[in-house]
N, C-alpha and C positions, 0 to 999 in steps of 0.2 A: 107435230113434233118438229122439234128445228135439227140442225143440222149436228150440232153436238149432243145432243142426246141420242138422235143415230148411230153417231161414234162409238158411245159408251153401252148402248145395247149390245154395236156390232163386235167391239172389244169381248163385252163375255161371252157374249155367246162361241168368239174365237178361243179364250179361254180354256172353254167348257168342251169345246170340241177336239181341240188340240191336250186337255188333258185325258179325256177320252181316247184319244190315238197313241197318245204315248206310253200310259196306265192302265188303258183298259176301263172298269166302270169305277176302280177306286178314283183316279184320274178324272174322272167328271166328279166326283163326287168332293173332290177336292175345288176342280173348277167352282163348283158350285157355291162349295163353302167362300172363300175367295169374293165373291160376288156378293153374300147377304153381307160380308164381313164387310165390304166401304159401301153397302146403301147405309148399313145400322150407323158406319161412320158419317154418313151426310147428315142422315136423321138427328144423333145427336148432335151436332156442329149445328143445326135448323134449330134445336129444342133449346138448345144453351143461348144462341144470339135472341129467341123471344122469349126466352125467362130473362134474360138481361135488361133488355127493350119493355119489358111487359113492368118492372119495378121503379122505373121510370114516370111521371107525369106524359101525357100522352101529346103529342106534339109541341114537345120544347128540347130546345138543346141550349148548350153553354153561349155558344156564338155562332149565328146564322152565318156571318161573313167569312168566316174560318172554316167553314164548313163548305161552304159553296167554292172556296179555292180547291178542296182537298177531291172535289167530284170532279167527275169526267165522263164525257157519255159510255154505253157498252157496258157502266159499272151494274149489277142486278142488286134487286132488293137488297137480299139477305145481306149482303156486302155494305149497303148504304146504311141501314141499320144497325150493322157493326160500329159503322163508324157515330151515327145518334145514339145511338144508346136509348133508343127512344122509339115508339111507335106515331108515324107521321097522322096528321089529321086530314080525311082523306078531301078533296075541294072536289063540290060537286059537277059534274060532268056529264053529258047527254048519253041516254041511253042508245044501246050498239055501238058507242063510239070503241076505236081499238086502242085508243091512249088513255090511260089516268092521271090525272095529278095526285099529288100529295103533300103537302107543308109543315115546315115546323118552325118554330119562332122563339127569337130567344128575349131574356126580360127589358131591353133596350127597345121593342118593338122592331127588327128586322126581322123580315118574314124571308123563310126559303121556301120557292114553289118548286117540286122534281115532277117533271113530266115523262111518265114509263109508257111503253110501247111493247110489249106481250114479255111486261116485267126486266125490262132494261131499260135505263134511264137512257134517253134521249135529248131531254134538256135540260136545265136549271138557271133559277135567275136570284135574284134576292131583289126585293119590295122592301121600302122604308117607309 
């Protein structure tokens, strides 16, 4: 687990503890509620960007060049995605390695290749 999902564990469970001290068990129960209420929100914010992405041709966007200004490392999938509208096509890569690529290509033949590293992009280039 990285280092912000630590936060976000440590967050509710402070929550949950702190409404427990204040409340009593209605107070946790409240904490508790609280807590499924923004995972159900990530879930569907996750469900909506690959129903978007999913209606889409699967590794093409409007403009590879325009797209590789708009990225920037540290960005995660689910965000890159947002922004294609599109599910990338994955380029094959050596097993165990801890990076992925993925590409997508628009009708001009520019290719964008996104290089992730435990699902943050790290690099990008665009290929003509």
């Amino acid at each position: 687990m990285n280092g912000a999902a630590w936060l976000g564990w440590a967050l509710a469970a402070i929550a949950i503890a702190l409404g427990y001290a204040r409340f009593g068990w209605q107070g946790a129960v409240l904490g508790i509620t609280i807590v499924v209420f923004w995972l159900l929100l990530q879930f569907s914010r996750a469900m909506r960007v690959m129903r978007i992405a999913g209606q889409s041709p699967v590794g093409q966007v409007d403009n590879a060049v325009m797209l590789n200004a708009r990225l920037k490392p540290g960005l995660r999938l689910i965000d890159i995605l947002k922004l294609t509208r599109s599910l990338g096509e994955r380029v094959a890569m050596d097993e165990g390695a801890d990076t992925e690529q993925w590409r997508w290509a628009d009708s001009g033949g520019a290719q964008l290749i996104v290089t992730f590293r435990r699902g943050r992009c790290v690099a990008h280039e665009v290929r003509r």
